[in-house]
TITOR-561674 format. One line per 4 residues: for each residue y, x, z of N, C-alpha, C. Coordinates in nm, 3 decimals. Example, Ala and Ser with C-alpha at 12.3 -4.5 7.8 and 13.67 -1.06 7.14 Angstrom:
-0.569 1.319 0.780 -0.450 1.230 0.780 -0.330 1.320 0.780; -0.225 1.285 0.708 -0.106 1.367 0.714 0.003 1.290 0.787;
END
This chain:
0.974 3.159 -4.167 0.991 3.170 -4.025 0.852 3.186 -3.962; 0.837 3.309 -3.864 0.675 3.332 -3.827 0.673 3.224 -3.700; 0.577 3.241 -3.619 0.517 3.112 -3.555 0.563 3.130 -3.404; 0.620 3.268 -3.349 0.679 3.264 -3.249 0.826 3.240 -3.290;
0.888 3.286 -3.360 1.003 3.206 -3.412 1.050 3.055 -3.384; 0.954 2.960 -3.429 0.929 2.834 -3.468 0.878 2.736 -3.316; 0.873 2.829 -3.220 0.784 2.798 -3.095 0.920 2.694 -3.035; 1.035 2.749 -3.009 1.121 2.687 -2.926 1.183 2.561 -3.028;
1.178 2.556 -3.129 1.190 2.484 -3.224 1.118 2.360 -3.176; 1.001 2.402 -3.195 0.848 2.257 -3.191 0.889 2.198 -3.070; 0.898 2.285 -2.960 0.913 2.269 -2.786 0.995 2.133 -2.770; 1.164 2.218 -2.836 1.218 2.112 -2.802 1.223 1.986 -2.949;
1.152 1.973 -3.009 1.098 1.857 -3.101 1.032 1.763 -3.037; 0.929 1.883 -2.994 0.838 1.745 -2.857 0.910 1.675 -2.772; 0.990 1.773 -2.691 1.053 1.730 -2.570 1.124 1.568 -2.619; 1.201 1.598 -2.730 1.299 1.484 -2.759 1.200 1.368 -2.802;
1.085 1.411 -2.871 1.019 1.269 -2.888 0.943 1.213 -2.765; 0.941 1.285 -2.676 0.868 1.257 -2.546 0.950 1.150 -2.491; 1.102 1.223 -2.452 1.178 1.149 -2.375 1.273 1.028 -2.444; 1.185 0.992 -2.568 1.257 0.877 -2.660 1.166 0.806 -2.625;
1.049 0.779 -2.576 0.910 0.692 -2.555 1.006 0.566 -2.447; 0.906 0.482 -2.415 0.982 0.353 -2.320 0.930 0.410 -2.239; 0.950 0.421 -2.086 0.908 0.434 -1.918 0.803 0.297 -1.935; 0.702 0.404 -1.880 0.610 0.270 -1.874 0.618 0.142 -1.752;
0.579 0.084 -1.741 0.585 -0.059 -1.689 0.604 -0.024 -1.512; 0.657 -0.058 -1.420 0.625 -0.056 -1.326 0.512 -0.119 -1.295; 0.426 -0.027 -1.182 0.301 -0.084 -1.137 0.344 -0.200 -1.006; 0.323 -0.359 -1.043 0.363 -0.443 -0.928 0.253 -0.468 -0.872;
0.271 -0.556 -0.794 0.189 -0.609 -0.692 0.093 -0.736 -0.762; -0.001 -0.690 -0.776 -0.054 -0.861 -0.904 -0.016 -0.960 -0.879; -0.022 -1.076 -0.927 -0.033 -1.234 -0.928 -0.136 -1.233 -0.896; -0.107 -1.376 -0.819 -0.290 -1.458 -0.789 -0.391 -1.377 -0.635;
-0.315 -1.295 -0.633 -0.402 -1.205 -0.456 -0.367 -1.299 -0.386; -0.435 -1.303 -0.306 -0.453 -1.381 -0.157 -0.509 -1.311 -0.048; -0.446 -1.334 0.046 -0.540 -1.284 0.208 -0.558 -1.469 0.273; -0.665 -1.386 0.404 -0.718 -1.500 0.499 -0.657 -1.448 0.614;
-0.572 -1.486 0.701 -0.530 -1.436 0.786 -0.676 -1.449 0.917; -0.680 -1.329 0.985 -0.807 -1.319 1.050 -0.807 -1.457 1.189; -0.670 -1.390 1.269 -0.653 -1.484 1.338 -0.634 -1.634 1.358; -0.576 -1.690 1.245 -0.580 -1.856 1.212 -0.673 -1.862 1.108;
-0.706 -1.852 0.999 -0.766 -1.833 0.863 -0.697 -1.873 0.813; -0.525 -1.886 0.806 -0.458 -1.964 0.698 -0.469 -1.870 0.584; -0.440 -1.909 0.491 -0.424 -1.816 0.367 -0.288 -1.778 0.344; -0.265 -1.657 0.316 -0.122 -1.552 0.319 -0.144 -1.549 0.126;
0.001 -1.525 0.096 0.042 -1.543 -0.066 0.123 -1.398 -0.017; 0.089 -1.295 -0.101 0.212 -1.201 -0.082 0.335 -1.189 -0.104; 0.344 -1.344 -0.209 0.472 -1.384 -0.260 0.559 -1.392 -0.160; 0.507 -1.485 -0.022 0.594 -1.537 0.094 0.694 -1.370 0.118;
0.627 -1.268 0.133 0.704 -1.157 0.190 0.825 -1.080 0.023; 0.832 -1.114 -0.062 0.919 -1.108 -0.141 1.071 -1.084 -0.098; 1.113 -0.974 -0.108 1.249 -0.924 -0.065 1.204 -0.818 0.060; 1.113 -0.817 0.093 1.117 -0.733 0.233 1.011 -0.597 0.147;
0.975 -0.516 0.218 0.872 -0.406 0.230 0.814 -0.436 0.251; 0.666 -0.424 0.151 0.520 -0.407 0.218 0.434 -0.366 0.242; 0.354 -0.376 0.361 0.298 -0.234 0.330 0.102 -0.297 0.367; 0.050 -0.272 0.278 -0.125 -0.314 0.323 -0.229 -0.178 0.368;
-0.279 -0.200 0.492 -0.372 -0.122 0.512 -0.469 -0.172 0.530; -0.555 -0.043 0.410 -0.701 -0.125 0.419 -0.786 -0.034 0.495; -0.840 -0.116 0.585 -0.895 -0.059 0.717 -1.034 -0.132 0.724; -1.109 -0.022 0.801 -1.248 -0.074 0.864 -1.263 -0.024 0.989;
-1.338 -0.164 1.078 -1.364 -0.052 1.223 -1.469 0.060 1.197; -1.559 0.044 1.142 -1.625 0.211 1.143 -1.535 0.277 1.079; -1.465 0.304 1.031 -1.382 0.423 0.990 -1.281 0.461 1.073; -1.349 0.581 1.139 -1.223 0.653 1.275 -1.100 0.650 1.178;
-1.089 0.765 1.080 -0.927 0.728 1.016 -0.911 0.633 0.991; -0.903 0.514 1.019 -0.850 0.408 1.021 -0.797 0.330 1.136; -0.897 0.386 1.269 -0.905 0.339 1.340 -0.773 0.416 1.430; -0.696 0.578 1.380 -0.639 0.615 1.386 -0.476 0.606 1.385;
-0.496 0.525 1.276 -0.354 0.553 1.202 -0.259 0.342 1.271; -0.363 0.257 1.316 -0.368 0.171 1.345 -0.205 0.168 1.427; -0.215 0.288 1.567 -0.103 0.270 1.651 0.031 0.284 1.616; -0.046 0.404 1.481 0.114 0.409 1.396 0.187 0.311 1.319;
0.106 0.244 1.275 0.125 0.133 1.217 0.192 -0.002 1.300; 0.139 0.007 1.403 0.189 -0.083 1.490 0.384 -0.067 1.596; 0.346 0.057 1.639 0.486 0.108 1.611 0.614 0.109 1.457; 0.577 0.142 1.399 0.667 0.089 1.257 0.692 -0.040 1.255;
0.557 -0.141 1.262 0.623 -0.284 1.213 0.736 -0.338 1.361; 0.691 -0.283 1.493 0.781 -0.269 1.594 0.936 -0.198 1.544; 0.889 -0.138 1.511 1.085 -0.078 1.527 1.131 -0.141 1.352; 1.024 -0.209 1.215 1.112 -0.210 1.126 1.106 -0.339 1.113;
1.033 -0.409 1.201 1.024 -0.530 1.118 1.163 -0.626 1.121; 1.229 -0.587 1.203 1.350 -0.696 1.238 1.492 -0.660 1.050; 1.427 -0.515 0.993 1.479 -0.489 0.890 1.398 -0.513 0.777; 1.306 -0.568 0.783 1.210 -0.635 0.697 1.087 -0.583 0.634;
1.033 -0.534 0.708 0.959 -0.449 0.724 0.797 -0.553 0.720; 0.722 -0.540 0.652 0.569 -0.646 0.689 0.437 -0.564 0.674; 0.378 -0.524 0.776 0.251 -0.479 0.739 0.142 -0.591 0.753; 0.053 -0.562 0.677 -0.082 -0.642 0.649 -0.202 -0.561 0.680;
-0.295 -0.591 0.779 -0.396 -0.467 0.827 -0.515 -0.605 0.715; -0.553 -0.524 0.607 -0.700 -0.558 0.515 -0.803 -0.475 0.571; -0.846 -0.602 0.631 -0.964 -0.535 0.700 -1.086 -0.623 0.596; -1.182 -0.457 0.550 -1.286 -0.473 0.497 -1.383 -0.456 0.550;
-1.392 -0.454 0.671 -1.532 -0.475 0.750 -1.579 -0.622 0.776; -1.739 -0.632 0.781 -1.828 -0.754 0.743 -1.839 -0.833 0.864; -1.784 -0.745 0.992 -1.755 -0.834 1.144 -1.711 -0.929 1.142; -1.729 -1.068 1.206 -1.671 -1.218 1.230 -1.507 -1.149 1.291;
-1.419 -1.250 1.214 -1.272 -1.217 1.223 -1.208 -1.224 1.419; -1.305 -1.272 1.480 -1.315 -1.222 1.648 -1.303 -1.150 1.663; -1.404 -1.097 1.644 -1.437 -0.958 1.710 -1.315 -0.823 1.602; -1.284 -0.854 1.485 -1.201 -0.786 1.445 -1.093 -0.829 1.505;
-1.060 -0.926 1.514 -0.905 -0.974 1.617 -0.918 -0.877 1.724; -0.992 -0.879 1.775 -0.998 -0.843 1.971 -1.021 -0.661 1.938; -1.101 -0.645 1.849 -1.107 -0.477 1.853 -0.961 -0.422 1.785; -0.883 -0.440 1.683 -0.762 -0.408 1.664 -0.698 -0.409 1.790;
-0.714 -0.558 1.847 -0.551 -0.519 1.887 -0.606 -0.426 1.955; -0.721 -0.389 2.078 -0.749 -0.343 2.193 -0.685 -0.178 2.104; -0.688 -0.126 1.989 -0.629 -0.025 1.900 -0.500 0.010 1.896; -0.431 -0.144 1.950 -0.276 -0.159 1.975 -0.237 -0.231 1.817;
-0.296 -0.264 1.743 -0.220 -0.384 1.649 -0.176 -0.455 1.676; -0.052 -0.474 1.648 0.048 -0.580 1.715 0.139 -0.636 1.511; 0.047 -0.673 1.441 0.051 -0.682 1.314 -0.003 -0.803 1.277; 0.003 -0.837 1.154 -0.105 -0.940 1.099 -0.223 -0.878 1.055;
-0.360 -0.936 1.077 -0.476 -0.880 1.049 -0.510 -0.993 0.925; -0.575 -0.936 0.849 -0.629 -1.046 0.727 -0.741 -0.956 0.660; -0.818 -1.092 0.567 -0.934 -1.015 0.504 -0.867 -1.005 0.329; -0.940 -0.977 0.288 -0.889 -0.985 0.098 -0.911 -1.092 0.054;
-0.870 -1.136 -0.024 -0.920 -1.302 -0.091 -0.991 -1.217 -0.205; -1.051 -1.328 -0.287 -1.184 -1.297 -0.389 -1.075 -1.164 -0.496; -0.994 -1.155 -0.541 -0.928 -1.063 -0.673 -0.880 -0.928 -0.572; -0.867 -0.910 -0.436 -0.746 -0.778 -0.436 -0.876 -0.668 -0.481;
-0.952 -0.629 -0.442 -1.034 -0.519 -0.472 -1.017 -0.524 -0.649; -1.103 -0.577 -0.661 -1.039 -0.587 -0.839 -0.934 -0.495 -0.878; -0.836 -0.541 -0.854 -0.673 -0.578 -0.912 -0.620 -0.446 -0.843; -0.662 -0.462 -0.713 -0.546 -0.304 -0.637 -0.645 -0.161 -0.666;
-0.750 -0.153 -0.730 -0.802 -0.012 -0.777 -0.748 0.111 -0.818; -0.757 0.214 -0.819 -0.863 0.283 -0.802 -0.847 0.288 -0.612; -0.961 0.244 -0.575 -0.981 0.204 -0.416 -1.082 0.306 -0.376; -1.061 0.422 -0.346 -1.115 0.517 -0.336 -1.175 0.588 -0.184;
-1.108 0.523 -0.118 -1.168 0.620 0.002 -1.069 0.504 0.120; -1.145 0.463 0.236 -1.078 0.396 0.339 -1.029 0.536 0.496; -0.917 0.503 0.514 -0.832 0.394 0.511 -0.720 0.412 0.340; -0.684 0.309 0.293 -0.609 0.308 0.192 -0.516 0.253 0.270;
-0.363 0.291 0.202 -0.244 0.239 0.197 -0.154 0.267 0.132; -0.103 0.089 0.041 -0.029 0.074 -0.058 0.123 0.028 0.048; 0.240 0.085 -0.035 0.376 0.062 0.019 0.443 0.005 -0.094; 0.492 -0.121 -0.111 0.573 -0.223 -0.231 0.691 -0.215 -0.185;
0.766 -0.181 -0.296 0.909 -0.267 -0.267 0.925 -0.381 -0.269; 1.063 -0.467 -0.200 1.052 -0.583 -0.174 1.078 -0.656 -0.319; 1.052 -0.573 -0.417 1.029 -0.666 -0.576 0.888 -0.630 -0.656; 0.812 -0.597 -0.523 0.662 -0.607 -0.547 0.638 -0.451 -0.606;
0.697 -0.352 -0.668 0.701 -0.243 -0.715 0.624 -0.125 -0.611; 0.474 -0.045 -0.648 0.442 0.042 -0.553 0.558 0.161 -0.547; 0.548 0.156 -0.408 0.648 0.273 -0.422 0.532 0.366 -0.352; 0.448 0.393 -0.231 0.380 0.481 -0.251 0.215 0.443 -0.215;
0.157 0.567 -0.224 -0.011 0.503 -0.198 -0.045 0.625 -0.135; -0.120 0.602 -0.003 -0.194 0.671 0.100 -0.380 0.708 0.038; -0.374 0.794 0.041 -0.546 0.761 0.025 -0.585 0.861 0.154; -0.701 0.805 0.203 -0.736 0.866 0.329 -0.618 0.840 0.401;
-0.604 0.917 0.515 -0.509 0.921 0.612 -0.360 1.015 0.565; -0.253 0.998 0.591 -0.168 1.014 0.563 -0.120 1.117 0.717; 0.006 1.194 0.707 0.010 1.328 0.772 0.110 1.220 0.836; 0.123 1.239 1.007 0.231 1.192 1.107 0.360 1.176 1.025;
0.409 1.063 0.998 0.576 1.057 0.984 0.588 1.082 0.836; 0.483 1.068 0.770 0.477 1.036 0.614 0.525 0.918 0.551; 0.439 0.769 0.579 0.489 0.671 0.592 0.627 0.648 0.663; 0.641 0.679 0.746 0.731 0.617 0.866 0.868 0.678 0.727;
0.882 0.808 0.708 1.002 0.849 0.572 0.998 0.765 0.477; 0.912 0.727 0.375 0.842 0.607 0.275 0.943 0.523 0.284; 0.925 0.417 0.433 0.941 0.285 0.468 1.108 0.335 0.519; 1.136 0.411 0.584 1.276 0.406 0.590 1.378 0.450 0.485;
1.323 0.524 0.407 1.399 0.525 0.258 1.420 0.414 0.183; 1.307 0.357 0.234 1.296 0.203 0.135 1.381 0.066 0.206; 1.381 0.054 0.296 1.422 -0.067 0.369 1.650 -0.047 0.360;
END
C-alpha cells in the first residue's frame, strides 16, 4: 500500500487515539487565595461566593482600559446580582485603599473593591496585560478570560449564559 493510500488510514488512527485520551482537568479557581476587601480590610475567601458566578477584575487606576470597562461592570453586578452574580474589582495599584475607594466609585463602582492576598498573582497566571478578567462558574470552573479589554456586551453574553 503506497503512502497516499495509507494517509486516511493513519488520520483516522490518530483521531481515535486522540479522542480515547482523558479531558484534561478543569482549570478551577485555586485553594488558599484571599482578597482584603479595600473598604473594611476584612478578608474575602472566594469560597464564601460558591454557587454563584464570578467574576474578578484586575484593574489599576493608571490603566485607562480599566478605568473603562469599570461602568460596565458596575451595571452587570446591578442588573445580575440579585441572580447571583459577584464581581470582585482586584485592584493592583500601590494607592492607600482611600483613595482607591473614592476614585472607583467616582468611575461608578458600585461593586466590591479588594486587593490580592499574598498567592492570587502566583496561582491565577499567565497575567499578562491589565485590565484582566477571569469569569468562574459557581463550582469555581473558568469559564472565560478577558485579557486587555473585552468588546461591549462580551462579558455581559458570558455571565448571562452562565447564571
Amino acid at each position: 500500500m503506497s503512502f497516499p493510500a495509507r494517509l486516511p488510514l493513519s488520520l483516522a488512527l490518530a483521531f481515535l487515539l486522540v479522542s480515547c485520551r482523558q479531558p484534561p482537568e478543569a482549570f478551577l479557581l485555586p485553594e488558599g487565595i484571599t482578597f482584603r476587601d479595600l473598604a473594611s480590610g476584612r478578608e474575602i475567601n472566594p469560597r464564601e461566593y460558591r454557587g454563584r458566578v464570578l467574576v474578578l477584575h484586575l484593574w489599576a487606576a493608571w490603566s485607562p482600559a480599566s478605568i473603562r470597562e469599570i461602568p460596565e461592570l458596575a451595571e452587570l453586578s446591578k442588573l445580575y446580582a440579585q441572580r447571583g452574580l459577584v464581581i470582585l474589582g482586584v485592584c493592583l495599584d500601590e494607592s492607600s485603599a482611600a483613595e482607591l475607594v473614592v476614585f472607583a466609585e467616582r468611575q461608578g463602582a458600585r461593586y466590591p473593591l479588594v486587593r490580592p492576598g499574598p498567592r492570587l498573582l502566583d496561582e491565577i497566571q499567565p497575567l499578562e496585560t491589565i485590565p484582566y478578567t477571569v469569569l468562574y462558574s459557581p463550582g469555581g470552573k473558568v469559564l472565560a478570560r478577558f485579557r486587555a479589554t473585552w468588546k461591549t456586551g462580551e462579558l455581559r453574553e458570558v455571565i448571562k449564559k452562565n447564571l
